[in-house]
C-alpha positions as a Markdown table, in Angstrom:
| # | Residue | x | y | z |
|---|---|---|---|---|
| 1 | Unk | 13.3 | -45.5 | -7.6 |
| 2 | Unk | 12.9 | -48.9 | -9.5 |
| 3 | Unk | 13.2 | -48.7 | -13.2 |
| 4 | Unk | 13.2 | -51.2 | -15.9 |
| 5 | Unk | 14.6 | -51.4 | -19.2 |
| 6 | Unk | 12.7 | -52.7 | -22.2 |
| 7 | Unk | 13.5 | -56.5 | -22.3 |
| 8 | Unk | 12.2 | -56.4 | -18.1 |
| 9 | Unk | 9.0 | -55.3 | -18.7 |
| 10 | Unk | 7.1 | -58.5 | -18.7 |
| 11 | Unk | 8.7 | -58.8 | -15.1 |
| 12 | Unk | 6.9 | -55.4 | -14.3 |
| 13 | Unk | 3.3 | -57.2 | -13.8 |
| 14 | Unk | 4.5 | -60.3 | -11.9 |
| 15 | Unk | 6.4 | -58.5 | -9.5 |
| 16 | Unk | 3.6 | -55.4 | -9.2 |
| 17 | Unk | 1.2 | -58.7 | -8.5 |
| 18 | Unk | 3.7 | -60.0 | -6.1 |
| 19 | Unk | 3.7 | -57.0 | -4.2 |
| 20 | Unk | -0.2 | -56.4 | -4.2 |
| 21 | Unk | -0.3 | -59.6 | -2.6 |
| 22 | Unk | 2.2 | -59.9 | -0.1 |
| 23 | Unk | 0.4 | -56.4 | 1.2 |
| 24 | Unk | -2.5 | -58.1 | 1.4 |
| 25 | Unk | -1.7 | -61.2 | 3.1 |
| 26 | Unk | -2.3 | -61.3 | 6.9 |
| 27 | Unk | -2.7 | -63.9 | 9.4 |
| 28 | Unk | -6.3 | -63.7 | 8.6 |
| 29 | Unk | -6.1 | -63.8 | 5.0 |
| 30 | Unk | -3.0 | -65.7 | 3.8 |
| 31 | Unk | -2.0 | -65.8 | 0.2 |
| 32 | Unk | 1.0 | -67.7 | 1.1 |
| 33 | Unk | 0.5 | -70.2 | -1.8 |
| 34 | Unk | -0.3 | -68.4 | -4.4 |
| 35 | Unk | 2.6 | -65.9 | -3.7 |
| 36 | Unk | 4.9 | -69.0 | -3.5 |
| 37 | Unk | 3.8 | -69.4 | -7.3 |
| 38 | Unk | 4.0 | -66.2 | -8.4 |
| 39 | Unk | 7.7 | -66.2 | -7.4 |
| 40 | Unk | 8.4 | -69.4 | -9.2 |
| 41 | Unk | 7.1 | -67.8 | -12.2 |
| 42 | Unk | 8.7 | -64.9 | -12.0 |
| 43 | Unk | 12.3 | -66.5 | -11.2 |
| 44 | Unk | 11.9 | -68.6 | -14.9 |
| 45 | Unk | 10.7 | -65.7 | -16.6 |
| 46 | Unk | 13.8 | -63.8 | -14.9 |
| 47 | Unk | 16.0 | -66.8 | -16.1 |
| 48 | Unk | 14.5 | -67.0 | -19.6 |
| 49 | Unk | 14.9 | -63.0 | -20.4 |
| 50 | Unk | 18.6 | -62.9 | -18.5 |
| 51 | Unk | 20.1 | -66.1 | -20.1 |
| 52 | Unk | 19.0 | -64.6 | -24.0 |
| 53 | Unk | 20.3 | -61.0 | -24.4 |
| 54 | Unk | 22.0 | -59.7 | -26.8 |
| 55 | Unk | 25.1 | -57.5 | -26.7 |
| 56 | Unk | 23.1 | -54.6 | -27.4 |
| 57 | Unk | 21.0 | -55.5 | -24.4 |
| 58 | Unk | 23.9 | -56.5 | -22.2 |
| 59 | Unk | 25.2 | -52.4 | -23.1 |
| 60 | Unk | 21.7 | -51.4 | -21.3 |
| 61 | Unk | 22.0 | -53.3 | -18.4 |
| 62 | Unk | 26.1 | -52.4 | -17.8 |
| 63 | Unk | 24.5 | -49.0 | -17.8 |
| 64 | Unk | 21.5 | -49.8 | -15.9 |
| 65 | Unk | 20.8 | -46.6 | -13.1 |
| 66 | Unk | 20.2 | -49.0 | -10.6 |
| 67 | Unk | 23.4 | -50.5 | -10.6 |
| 68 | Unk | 26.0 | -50.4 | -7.9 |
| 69 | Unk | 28.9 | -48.0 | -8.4 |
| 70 | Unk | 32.2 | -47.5 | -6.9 |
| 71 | Unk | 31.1 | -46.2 | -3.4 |
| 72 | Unk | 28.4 | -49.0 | -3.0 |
| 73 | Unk | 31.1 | -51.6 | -3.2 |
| 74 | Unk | 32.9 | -49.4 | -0.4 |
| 75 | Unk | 30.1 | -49.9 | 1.5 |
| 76 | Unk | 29.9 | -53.0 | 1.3 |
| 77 | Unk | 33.2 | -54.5 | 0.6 |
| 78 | Unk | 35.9 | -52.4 | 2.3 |
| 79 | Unk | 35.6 | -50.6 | 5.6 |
| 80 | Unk | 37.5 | -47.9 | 7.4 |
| 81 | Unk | 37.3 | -45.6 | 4.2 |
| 82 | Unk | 38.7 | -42.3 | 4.2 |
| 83 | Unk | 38.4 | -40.4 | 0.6 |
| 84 | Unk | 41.1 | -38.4 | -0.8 |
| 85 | Unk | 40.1 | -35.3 | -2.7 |
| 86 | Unk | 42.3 | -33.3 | -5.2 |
| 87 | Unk | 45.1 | -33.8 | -7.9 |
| 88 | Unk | 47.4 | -31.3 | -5.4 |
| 89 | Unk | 47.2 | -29.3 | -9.3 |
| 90 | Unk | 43.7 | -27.7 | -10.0 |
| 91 | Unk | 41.0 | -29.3 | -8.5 |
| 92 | Unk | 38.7 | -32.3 | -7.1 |
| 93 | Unk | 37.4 | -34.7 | -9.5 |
| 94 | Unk | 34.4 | -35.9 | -8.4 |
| 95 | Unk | 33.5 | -38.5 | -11.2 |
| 96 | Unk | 37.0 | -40.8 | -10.0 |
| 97 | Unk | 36.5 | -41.2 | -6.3 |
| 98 | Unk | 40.0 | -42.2 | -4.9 |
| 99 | Unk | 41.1 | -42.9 | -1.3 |
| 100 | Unk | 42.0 | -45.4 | 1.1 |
| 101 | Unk | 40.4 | -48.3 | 3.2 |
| 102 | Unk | 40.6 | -52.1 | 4.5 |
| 103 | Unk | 40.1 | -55.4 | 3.0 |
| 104 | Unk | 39.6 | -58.2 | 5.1 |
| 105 | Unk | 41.5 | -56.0 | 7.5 |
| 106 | Unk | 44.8 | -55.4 | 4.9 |
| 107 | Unk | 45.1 | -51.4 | 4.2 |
| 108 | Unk | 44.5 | -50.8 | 0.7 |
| 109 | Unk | 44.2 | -48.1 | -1.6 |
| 110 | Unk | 40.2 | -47.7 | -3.8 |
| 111 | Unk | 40.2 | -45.9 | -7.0 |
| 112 | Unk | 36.9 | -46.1 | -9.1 |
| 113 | Unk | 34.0 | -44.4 | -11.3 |
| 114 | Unk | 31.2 | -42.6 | -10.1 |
| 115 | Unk | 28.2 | -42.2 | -11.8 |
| 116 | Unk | 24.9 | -40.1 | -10.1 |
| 117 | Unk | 21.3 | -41.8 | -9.9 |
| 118 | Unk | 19.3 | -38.4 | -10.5 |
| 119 | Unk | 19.7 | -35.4 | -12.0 |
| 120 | Unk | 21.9 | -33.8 | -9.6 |
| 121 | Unk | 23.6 | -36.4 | -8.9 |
| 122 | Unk | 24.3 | -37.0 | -12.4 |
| 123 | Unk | 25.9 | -33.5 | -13.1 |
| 124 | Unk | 27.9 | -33.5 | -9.9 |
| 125 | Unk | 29.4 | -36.7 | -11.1 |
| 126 | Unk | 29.9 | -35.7 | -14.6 |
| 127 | Unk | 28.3 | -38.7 | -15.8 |
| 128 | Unk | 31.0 | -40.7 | -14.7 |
| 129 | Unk | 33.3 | -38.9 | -17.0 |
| 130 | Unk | 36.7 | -38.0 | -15.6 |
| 131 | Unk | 38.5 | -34.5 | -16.5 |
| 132 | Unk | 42.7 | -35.0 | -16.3 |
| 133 | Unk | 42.6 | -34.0 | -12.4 |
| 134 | Unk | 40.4 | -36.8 | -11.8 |
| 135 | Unk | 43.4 | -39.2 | -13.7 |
| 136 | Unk | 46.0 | -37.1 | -11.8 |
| 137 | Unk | 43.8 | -37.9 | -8.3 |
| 138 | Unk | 44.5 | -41.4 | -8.9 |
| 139 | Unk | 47.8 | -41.4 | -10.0 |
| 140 | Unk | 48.6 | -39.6 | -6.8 |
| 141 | Unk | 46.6 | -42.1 | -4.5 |
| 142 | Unk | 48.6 | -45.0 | -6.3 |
| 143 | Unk | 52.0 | -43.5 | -6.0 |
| 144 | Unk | 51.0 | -43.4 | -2.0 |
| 145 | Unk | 49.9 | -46.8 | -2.0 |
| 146 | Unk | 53.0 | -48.3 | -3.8 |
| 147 | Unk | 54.8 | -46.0 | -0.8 |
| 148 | Unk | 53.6 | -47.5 | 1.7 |
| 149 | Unk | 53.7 | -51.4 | 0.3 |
| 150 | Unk | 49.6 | -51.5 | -0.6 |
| 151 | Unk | 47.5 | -53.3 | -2.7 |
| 152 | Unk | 45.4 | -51.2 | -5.7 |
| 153 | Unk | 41.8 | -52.4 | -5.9 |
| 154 | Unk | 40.3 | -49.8 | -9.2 |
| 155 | Unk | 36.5 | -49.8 | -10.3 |
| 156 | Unk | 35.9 | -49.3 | -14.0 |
| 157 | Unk | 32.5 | -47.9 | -15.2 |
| 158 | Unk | 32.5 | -45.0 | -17.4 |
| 159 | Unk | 31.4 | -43.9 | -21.1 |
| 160 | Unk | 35.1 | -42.5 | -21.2 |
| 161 | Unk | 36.9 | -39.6 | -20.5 |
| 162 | Unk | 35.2 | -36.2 | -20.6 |
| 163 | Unk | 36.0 | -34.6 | -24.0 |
| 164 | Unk | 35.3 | -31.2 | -23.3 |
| 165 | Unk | 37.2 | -28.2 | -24.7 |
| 166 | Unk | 38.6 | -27.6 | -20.7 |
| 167 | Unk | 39.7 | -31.1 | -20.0 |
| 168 | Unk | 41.7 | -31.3 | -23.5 |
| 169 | Unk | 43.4 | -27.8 | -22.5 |
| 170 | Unk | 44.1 | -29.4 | -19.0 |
| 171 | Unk | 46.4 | -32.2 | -21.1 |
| 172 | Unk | 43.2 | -35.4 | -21.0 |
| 173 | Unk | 45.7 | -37.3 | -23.5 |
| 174 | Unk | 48.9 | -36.3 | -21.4 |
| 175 | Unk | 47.0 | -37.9 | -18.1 |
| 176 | Unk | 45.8 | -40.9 | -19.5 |
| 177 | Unk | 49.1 | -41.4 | -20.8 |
| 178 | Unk | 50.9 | -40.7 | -17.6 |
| 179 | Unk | 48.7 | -43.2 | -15.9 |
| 180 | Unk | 49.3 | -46.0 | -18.3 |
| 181 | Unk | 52.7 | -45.8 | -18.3 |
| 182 | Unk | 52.8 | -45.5 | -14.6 |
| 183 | Unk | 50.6 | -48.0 | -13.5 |
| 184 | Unk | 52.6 | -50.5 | -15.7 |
| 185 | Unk | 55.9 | -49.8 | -13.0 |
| 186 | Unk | 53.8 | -50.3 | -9.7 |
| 187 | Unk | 55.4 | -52.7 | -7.0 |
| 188 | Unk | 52.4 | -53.4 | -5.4 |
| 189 | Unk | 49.4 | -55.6 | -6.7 |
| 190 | Unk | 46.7 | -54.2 | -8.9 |
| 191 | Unk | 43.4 | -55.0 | -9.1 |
| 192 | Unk | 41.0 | -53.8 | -11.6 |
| 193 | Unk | 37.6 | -54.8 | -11.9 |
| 194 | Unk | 35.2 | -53.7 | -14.9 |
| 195 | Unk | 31.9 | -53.0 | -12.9 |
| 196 | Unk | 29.8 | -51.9 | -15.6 |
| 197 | Unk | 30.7 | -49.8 | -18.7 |
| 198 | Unk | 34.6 | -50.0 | -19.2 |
| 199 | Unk | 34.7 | -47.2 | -21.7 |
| 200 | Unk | 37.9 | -46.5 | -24.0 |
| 201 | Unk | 40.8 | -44.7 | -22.6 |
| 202 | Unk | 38.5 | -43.0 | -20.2 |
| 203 | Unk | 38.3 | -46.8 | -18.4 |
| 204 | Unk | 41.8 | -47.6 | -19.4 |
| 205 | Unk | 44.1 | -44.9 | -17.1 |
| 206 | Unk | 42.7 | -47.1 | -14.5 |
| 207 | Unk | 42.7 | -50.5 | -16.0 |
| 208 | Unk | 46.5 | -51.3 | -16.1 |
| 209 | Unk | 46.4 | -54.3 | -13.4 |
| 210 | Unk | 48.0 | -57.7 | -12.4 |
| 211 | Unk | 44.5 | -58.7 | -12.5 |
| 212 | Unk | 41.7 | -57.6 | -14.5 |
| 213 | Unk | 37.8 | -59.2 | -13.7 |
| 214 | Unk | 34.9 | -58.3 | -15.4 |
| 215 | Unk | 31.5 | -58.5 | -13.8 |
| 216 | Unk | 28.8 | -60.9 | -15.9 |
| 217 | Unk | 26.8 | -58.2 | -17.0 |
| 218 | Unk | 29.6 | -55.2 | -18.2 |
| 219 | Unk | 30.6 | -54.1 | -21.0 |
| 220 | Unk | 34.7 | -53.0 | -22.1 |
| 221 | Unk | 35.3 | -51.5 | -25.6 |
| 222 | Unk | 37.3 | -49.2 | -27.5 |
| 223 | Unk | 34.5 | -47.1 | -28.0 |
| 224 | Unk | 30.7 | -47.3 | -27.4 |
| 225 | Unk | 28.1 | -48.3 | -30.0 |
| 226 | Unk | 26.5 | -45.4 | -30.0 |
| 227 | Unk | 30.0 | -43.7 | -31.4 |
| 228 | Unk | 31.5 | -47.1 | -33.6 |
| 229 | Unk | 28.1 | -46.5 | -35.3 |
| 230 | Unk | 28.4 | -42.8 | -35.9 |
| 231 | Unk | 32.3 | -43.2 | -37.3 |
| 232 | Unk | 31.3 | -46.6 | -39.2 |
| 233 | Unk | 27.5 | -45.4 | -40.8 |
| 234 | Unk | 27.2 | -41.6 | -40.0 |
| 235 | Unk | 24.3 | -42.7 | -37.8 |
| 236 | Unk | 24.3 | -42.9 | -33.8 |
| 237 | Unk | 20.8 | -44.7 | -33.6 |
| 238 | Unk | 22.6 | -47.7 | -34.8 |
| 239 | Unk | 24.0 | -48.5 | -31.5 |
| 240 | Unk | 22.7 | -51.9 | -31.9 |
| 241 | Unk | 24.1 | -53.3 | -34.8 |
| 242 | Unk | 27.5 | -51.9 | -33.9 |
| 243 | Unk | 27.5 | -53.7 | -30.2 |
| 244 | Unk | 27.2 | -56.9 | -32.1 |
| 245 | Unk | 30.0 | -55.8 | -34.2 |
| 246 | Unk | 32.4 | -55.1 | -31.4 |
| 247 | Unk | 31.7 | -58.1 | -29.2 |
| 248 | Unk | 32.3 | -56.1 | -25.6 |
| 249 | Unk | 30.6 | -58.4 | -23.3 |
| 250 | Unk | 32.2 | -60.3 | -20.5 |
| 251 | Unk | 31.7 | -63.4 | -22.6 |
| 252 | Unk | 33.6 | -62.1 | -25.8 |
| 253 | Unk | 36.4 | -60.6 | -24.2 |
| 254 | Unk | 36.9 | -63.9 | -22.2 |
| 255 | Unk | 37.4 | -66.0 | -25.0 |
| 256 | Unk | 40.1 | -63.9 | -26.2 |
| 257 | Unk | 41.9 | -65.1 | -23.5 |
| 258 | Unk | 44.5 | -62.2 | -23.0 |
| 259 | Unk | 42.9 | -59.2 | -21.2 |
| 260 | Unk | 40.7 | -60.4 | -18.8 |
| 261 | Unk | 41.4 | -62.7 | -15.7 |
| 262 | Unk | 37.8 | -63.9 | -14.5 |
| 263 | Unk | 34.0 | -62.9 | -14.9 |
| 264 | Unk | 32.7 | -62.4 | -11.5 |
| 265 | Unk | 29.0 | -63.7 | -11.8 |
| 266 | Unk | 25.8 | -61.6 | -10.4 |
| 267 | Unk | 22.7 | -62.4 | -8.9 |
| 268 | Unk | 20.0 | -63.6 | -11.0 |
| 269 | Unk | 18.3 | -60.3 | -13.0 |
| 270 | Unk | 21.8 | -58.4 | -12.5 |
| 271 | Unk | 23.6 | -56.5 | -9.6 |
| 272 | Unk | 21.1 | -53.7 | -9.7 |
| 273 | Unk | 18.6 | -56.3 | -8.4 |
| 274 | Unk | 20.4 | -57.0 | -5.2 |
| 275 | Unk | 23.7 | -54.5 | -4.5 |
| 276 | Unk | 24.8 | -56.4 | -1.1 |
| 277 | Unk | 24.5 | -59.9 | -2.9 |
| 278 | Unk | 26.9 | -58.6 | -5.7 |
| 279 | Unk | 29.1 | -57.2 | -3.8 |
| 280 | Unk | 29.4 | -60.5 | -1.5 |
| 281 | Unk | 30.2 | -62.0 | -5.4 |
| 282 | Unk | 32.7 | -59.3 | -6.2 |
| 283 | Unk | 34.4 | -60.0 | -2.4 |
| 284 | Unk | 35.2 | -63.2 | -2.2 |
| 285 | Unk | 36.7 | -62.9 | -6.7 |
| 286 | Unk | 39.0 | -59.8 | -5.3 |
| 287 | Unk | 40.0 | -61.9 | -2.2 |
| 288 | Unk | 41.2 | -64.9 | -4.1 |
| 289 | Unk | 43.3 | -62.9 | -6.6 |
| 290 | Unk | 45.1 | -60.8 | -3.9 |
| 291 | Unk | 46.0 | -64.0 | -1.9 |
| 292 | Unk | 47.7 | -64.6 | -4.7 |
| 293 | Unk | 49.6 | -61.5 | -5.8 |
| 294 | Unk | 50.3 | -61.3 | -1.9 |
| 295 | Unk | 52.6 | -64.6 | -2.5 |
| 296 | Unk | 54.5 | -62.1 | -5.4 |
| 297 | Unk | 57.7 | -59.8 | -4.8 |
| 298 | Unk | 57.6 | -56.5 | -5.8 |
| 299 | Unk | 59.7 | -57.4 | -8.6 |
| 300 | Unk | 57.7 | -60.4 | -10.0 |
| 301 | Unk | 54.1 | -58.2 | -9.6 |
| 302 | Unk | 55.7 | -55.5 | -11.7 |
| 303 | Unk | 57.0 | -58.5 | -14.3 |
| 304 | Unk | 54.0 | -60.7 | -14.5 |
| 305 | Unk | 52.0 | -56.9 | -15.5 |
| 306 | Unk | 54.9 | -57.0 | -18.0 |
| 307 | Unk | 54.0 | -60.0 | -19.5 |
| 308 | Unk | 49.9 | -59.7 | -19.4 |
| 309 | Unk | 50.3 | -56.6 | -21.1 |
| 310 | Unk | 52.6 | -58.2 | -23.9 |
| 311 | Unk | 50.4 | -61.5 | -24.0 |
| 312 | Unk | 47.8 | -59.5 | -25.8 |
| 313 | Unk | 49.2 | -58.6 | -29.4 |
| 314 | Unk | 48.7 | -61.1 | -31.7 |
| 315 | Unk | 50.5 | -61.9 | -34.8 |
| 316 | Unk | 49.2 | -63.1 | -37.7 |
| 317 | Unk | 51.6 | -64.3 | -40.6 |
């Protein structure tokens, strides 16, 4: 199902135009030409809307449906993937798929956010909101892979933790905790890339990496806009104003120069436009920063995580 947000709508009619005639076309009747203009059009309007949004417009598009979530970059990126279920405690999670798979033929362990398309899919997946056995899954996945010598590649896109009155009895604060201060001691090298809405301490139990990439188009905050606006004005619908206030695009949170590693770039119109071309994008960023954790000990991975970590606070006198 295609769906467009606000700022894509004058796309809709060039591309329901382009489609119209393509269908028409035959090797009697060939619209070739004027098809091959249409698509020049359409790839400048593309450029003109893409190249201008705003932060609050960058928020929609991190959360766009369409987009690819952890298991499409599984297909597409790993292969020989075998999911684990369980935190071996309560239950299956199934908002944090976890499990393990190859990468460029090295064995590897996957941990990342699942959000649903439709309806169903959607309250399977929680929204893409983890409950504490869904941090405890991952936690157990990592401790195998740091067993067995393997890398951690982690997917980040969720609103945040589920805050429901069960996950809180369940010990949510105790989880993300444990997984914080646990990831921070791995010997093995972690990779975490922010895929589209790096949300809180929700996105943060699996954030602690060696490297951590952001996609062009996400988004990584302390909170969303939607609740900075309802703490800072007592008013929700001000989502807008308060994503301009926290600056949580790729772009912002590069210039700080302390928390992420790279921006991994996406096809023109974003990576719900073409999954398999943003996954190819994704591949080869994830490949050059493991070749170069692979040239780390054990010792040094856990030590230059050390250091990253402490790089970020800043002191003003």
């Amino acid at each position: 199902m295609q769906f467009y947000l606000d700022f894509e709508k004058p796309l809709v009619a060039l591309e329901q135009k382009l489609n119209e005639l393509r269908g028409y076309s035959t090797d009697e009747v060939d619209f070739s030409g004027e098809i091959g203009k249409l698509e020049k059009k359409a790839e400048k309007l593309r450029r003109e809307i893409f190249s201008n949004l705003n932060r609050w417009q960058l928020t929609q598009l991190a959360r766009h449906i369409n987009r690819p979530f952890t298991l499409d970059f599984v297909k597409h990126i790993f292969t020989d993937w075998f999911e684990v279920h369980g935190d071996r405690n309560f239950r299956d999670d199934p908002a944090l798929v976890c499990g393990f798979a190859r990468f460029e033929g090295q064995p590897c362990a996957v941990i990342g956010h699942q959000k649903g398309r439709d309806t169903k899919e959607k309250v399977y997946r929680n929204f893409g909101m983890p409950n504490p056995e869904g941090y405890r899954k991952a936690l157990r996945v990592m401790q195998m892979a740091e067993q067995f010598g393997l890398p951690v590649f982690t997917f980040v896109d969720t609103p945040g933790a589920f805050p429901g009155i069960g996950a809180e009895e369940r010990g949510q604060a105790e989880a993300i905790a444990r997984n914080l201060r646990e990831m921070s001691a791995l010997k093995v090298p972690v990779i975490v890339t922010v895929t589209g809405e790096g949300g809180s301490g929700g996105a943060l139990a699996v954030a602690v990496g060696n490297r951590v990439l952001m996609m062009e188009h996400a988004v990584y905050s302390v909170i969303s806009p939607e609740g900075c606006a309802a703490i800072l004005w007592k008013d929700g619908t001000k989502g807008d104003e308060a994503a301009e206030a926290l600056k949580l695009t790729a772009r912002d949170i590069q210039k700080l120069g302390c928390v992420i590693d790279d921006v991994i770039p996406e096809p023109l119109g974003g990576a719900h436009v073409d999954h398999e071309a943003a996954a190819e994008m994704v591949r080869i960023c994830l490949k050059k920063h493991l070749d170069e954790l692979n040239q780390l000990s054990p010792d040094e991975l856990r030590e230059q995580r050390y250091q990253k970590l402490r790089s970020m606070t800043i002191i003003q006198e």
